[in-house]
C-alpha positions in Angstrom: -9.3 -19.8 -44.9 -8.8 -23.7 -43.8 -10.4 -24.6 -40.9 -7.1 -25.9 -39.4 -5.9 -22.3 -40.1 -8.7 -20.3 -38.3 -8.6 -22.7 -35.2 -5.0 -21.7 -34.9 -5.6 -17.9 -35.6 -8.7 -18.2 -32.7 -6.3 -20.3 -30.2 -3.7 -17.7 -31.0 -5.8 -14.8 -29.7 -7.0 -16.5 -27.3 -3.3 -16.9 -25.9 -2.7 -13.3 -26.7 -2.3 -10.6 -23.9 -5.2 -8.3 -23.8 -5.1 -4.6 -25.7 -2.7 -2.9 -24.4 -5.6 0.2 -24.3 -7.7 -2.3 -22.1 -4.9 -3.2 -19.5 -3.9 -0.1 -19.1 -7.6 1.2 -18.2 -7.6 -1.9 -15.5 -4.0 -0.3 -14.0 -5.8 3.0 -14.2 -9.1 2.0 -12.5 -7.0 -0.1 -9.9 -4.9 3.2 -9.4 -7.8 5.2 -8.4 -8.9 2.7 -6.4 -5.8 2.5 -4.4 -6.0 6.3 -4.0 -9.3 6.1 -2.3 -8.3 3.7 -0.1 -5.1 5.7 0.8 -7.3 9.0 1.0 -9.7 7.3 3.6 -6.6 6.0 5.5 -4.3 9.2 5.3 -6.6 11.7 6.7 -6.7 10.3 9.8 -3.5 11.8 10.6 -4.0 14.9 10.1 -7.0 14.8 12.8 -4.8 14.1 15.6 -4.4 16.9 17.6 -9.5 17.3 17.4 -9.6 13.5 17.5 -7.0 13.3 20.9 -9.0 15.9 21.8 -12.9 15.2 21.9 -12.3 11.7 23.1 -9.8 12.3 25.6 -7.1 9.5 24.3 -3.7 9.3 24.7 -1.2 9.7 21.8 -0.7 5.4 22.2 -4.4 5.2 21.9 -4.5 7.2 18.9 -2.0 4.9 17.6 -4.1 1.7 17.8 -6.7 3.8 15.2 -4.0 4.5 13.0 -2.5 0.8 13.4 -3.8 -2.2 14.6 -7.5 -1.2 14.3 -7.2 -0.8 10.6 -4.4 -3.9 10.0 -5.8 -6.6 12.2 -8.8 -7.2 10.3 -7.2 -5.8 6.7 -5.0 -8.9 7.2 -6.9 -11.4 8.7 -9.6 -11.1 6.2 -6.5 -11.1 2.9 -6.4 -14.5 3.0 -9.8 -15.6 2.3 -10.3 -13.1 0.3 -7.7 -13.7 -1.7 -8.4 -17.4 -1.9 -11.7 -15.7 -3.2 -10.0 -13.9 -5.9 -7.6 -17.1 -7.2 -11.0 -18.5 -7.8 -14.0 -16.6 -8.9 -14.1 -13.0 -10.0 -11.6 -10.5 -8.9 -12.7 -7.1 -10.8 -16.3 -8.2 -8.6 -14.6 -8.8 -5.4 -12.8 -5.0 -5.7 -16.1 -4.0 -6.3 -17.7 -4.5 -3.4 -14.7 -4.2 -1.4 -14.9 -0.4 -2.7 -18.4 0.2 -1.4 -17.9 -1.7 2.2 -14.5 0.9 2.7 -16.2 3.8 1.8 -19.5 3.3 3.7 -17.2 2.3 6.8 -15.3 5.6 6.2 -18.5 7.4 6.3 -18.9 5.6 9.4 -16.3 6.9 10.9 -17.8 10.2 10.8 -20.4 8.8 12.8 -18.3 8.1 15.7 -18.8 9.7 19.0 -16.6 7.5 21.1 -13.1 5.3 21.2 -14.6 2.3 20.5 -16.8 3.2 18.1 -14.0 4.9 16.2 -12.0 2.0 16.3 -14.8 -0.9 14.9 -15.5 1.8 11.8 -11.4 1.4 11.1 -12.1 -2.4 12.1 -14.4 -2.1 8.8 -12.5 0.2 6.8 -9.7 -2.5 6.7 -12.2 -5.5 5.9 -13.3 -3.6 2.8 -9.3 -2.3 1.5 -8.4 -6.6 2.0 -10.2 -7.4 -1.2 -7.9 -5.0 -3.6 -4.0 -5.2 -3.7 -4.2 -9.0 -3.7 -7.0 -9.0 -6.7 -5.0 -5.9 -8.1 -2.0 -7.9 -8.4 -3.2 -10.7 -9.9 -5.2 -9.1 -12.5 -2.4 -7.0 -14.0 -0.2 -10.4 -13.9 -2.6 -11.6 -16.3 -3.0 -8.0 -18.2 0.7 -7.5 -18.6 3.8 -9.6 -20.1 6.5 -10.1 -17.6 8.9 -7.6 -19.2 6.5 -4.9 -18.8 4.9 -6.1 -15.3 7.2 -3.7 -12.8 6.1 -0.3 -15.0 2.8 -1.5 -14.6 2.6 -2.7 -11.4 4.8 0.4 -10.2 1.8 2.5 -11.7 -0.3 1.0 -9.8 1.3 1.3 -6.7 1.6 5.2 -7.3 -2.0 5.0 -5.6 -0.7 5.1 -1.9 1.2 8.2 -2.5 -1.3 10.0 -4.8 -3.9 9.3 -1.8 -2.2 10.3 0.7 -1.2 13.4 -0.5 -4.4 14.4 -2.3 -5.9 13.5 1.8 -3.2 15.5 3.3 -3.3 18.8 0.8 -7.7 18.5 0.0 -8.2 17.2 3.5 -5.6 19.8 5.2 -7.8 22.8 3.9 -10.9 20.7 4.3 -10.1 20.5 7.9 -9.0 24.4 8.3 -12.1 25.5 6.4 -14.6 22.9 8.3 -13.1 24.4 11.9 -13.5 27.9 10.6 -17.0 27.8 9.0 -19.0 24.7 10.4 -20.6 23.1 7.2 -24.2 22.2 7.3 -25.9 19.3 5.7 -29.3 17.4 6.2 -28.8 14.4 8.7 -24.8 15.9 9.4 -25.8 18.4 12.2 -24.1 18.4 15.1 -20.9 16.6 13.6 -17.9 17.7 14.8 -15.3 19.4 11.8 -13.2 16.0 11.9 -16.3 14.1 11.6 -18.2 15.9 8.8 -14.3 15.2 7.1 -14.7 11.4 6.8 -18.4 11.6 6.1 -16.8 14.3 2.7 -13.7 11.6 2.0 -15.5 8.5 2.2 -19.1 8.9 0.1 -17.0 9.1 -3.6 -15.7 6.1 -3.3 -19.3 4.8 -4.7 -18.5 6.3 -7.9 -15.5 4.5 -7.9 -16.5 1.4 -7.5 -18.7 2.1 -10.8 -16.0 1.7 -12.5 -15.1 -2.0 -12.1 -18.6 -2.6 -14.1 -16.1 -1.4 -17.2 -13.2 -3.3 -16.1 -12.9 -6.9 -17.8 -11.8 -10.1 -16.2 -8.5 -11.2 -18.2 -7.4 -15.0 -19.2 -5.4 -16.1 -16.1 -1.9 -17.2 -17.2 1.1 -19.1 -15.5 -1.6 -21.8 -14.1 1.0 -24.3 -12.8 -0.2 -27.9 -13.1 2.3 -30.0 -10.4 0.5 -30.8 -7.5 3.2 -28.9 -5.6 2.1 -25.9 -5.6 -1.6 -27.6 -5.0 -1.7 -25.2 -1.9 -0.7 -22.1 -0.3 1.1 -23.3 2.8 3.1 -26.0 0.6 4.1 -23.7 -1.5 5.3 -21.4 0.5 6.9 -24.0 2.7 9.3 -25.0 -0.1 10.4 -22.0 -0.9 11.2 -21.0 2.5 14.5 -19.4 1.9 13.1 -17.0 -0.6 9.7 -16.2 1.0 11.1 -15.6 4.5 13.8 -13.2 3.9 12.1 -11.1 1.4 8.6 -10.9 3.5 10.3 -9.8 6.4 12.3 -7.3 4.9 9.4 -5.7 2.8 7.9 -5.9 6.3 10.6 -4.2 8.1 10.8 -1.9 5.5 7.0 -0.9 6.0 7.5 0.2 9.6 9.4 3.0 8.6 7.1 3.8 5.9 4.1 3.7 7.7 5.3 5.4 10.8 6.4 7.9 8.5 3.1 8.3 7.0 1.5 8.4 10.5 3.6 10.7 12.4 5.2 13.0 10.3 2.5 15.5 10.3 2.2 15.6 14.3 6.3 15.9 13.9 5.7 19.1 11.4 2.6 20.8 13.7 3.9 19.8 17.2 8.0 20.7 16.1 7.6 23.7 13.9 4.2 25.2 14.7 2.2 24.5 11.2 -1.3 24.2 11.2 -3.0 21.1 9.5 -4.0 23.3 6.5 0.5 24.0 5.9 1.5 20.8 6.8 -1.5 19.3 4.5 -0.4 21.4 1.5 3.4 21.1 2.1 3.8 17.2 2.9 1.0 16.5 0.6 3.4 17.9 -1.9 6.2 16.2 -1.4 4.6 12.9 -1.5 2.5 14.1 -4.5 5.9 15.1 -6.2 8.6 13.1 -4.9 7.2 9.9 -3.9 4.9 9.4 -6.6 7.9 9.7 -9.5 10.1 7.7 -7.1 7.4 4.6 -7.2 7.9 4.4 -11.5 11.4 5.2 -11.3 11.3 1.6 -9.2 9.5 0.0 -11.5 11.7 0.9 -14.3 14.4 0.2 -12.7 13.8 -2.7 -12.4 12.3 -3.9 -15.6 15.7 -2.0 -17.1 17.7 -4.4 -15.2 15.6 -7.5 -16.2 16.2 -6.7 -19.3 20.1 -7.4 -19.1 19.7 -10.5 -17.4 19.2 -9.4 -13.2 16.6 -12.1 -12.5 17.1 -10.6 -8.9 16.3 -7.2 -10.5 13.1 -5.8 -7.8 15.0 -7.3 -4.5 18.2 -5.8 -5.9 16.9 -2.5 -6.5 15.0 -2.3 -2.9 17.8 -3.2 -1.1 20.0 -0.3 -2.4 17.3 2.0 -1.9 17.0 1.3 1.8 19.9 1.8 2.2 20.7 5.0 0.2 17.9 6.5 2.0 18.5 5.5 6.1 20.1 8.6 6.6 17.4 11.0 5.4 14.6 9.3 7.3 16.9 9.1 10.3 17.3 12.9 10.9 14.5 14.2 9.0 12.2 14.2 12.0 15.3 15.7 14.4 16.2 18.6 12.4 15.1 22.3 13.6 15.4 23.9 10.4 12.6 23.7 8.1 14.1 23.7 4.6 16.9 21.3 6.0 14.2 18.6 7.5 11.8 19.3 4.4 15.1 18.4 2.2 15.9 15.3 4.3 12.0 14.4 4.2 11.9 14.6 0.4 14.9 12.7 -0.3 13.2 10.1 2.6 9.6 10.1 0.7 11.5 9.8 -2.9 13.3 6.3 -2.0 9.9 5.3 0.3 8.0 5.6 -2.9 11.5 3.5 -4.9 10.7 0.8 -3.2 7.0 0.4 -3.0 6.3 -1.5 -6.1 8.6 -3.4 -5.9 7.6 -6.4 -3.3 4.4 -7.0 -5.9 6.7 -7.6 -9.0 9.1 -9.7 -7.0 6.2 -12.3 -5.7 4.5 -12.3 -9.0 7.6 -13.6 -10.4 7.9 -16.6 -8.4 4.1 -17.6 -7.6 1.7 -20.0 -10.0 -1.6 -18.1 -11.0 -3.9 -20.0 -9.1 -1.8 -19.0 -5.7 -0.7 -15.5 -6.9 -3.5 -13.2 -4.8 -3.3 -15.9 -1.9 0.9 -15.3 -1.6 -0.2 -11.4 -1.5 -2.3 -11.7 1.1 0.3 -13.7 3.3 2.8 -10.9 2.1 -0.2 -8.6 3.7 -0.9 -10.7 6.6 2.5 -10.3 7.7 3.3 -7.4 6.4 0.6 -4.9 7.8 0.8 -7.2 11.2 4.3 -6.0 11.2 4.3 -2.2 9.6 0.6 -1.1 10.6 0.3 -2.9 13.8 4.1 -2.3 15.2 5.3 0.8 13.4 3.0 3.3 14.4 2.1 2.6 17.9 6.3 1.4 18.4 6.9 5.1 18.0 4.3 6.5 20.1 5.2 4.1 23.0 8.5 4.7 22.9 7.9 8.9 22.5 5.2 8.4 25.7 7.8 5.9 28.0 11.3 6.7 27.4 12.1 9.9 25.0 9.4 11.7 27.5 7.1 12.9 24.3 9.5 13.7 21.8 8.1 12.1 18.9 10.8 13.0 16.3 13.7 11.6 18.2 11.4 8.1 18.2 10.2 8.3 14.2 13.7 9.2 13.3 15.1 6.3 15.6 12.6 3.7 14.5 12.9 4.4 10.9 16.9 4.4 10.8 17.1 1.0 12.6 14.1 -0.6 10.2 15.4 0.5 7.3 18.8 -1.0 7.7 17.5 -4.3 9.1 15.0 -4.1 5.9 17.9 -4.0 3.3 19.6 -6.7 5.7 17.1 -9.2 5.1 16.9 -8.6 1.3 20.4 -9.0 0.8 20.0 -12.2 2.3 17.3 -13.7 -0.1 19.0 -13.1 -3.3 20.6 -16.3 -4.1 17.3 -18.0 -3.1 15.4 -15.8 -4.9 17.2 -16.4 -8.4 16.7 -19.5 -7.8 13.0 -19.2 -7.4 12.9 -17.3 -10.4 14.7 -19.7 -12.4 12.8 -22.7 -11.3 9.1 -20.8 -11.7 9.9 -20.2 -15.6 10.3 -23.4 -16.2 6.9 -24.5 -15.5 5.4 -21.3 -16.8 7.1 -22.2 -19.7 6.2 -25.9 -19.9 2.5 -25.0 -18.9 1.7 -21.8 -20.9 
């Protein structure tokens, strides 16, 4: 062969997109890792009632565990990280991130007080800000962008997976720890919620293993223009399109993640399950509604790519939010069973819909070298919003006004933040296309 021929055969493989067989490991490790992370943050809730309990704390203060313990750090610490991950090693970055979560998890166990409960979630969040905005970027650069919703909705199956994996493993965990006391060297005396987080949070080590295997991909879409030289200028001139859609993914998140929080007291404290029923029953649901409605997102949304809807993940969330506002509305109020269990699926099917789908729409519009950083403002204002507000909104407004009834205020929150949610969305479209349309051609022009 010439030697002009094999220097264009080596720089075309060099501009090829990895194996498909080695970016779909990457989604797969990523996914698992996102499980853990959900599992460790999940079983919280179902240790309400033991954790209220032995530390004498109010359903509020429970709430700041749940929320604004976990997201005030988790945020705060995005950025950097992610300014980290734009820069140096990402698949390193989620490995250590991995191994500070779960040792804080363990931690947790460890906890004999309020405070000292609360700094181990302080450190649980630290560790879980190093992956989604490394995630994200890495399968930008794994995946073309006609296949990057499927992927990144498979990757966003984690939440679901780990939370009901936590809520159906860590409901009989939980019934089988209270019944027979389970005794370990260095674990005696730990109460059956503690000895849980010290059992949820040590595999995570194996898991981080697994980003020794993982390989750093070629990062793509580097845009040269010294206008998107930083975060903050970028973001500042596309203001129309990031404001609108941050807040509404934001919004959107507060029913989510009150959901996620409450739902289980709603199911134990409303129609007399144990943790064990509601563990194996919700768990379910989000196992096998959620999960499938997370890739039927992502596909979505690539289908309508496909035919030309440059608009195609904000387009798709916003009808979602709104198809499902009546389920999550009375799902919590309903006496029935079956009838709130129905409502609650149909809820967790369109919660899971939309999940991917604020990750495909800001890959779409960011340069490479900003990509993780714009996630982690997405988080920083996101979790500031859903994890800091949603939970503890419903438990303050259950304790002060609706005199404990915590269904009224889940159903209630998540009605009104879902509509505001598809609100904002709407709004953003025209901006959005635009965005699109304007980031192509300098991905194009700097490929």
């Amino acid at each position: 062969m010439p030697r002009g021929d094999a220097e264009i055969t080596g720089a075309a493989r060099a501009l090829a997109w990895p194996h498909p067989a080695l970016a779909w490991f990457a989604v797969a490790a990523l996914m698992v890792a996102y499980t853990s992370s959900f599992i460790d943050r999940q079983i919280l809730t179902l240790l309400v009632e033991p954790i209220r309990r032995d530390l004498a704390i109010s359903d509020t203060r429970f709430s700041l565990l749940a929320g604004i313990a976990f997201s005030l750090f988790y945020t705060l610490m995005g950025l950097p990280l992610a300014r980290l991950s734009d820069r140096g090693s990402r698949r390193l970055i989620i490995l250590v991130g991995i191994a500070v979560w779960s040792v804080m998890t363990v931690a947790c166990g460890f906890a004999s007080s309020f405070l000292g409960l609360f700094a181990a979630r302080i450190g649980v969040g630290i560790g879980e800000a190093t992956l989604s905005p490394a995630a994200y970027s890495l399968i930008a650069d794994y995946f073309p962008p006609a296949q990057r919703a499927r992927a990144l909705a498979v990757y966003s199956m984690g939440p679901y997976i780990g939370a009901g994996l936590a809520l159906i493993i860590g409901g009989k965990v939980i019934d089988l720890l209270s019944a027979t006391p389970l005794t370990l060297p260095g674990l005696e005396g730990l109460a059956p919620w503690q000895m849980t987080f010290v059992l949820v949070g040590a595999p995570g080590l194996l898991i981080a293993s697994l980003f020794l295997l993982v390989r750093e991909p070629r990062r793509r879409g580097v845009a040269q223009t010294q206008r998107h030289a930083g975060l903050l200028a970028f973001l500042w001139s596309r203001r129309s399109t990031f404001v609108p859609i941050i807040l509404g993914f934001s919004v959107f998140g507060i029913a989510g993640v009150s959901y996620m929080a409450w739902t289980p007291a709603v199911l134990i404290r409303q129609h007399g399950w144990s943790p064990g029923e509601v563990g194996m029953v919700y768990g379910a649901i989000l196992l096998c509604l959620a999960t499938p409605g997370v890739v039927v997102g992502g596909w979505l949304s690539d289908w309508l790519s496909a035919r030309g809807r440059t608009d195609a993940p904000i387009r798709v969330a916003a009808f979602a939010m709104l198809a499902i506002t009546p389920f999550a509305a009375v799902a919590p109020l309903l006496a029935d069973t079956r009838l709130a269990l129905s409502a609650l699926g149909a809820a967790c099917f369109g919660f899971g819909l939309v999940n991917g789908l604020p990750a495909a729409a800001l890959q779409l519009v960011a340069p490479n070298q900003l990509r993780a950083q714009v996630t982690a403002a997405y988080f920083l204002i996101g979790n500031l919003i859903s994890l800091g507000l949603g939970p503890t909104l419903v438990a303050g407004l259950s304790d002060t006004l609706l005199g404990g009834r915590i269904g009224v205020s889940l159903g209630l929150v998540s009605g009104v933040a879902l509509l505001v949610a598809a609100s904002l969305l709407g709004w953003s479209l025209v901006a959005f296309r635009a965005s699109v349309a304007d980031a192509r051609a300098w991905q194009e022009e700097h490929a």
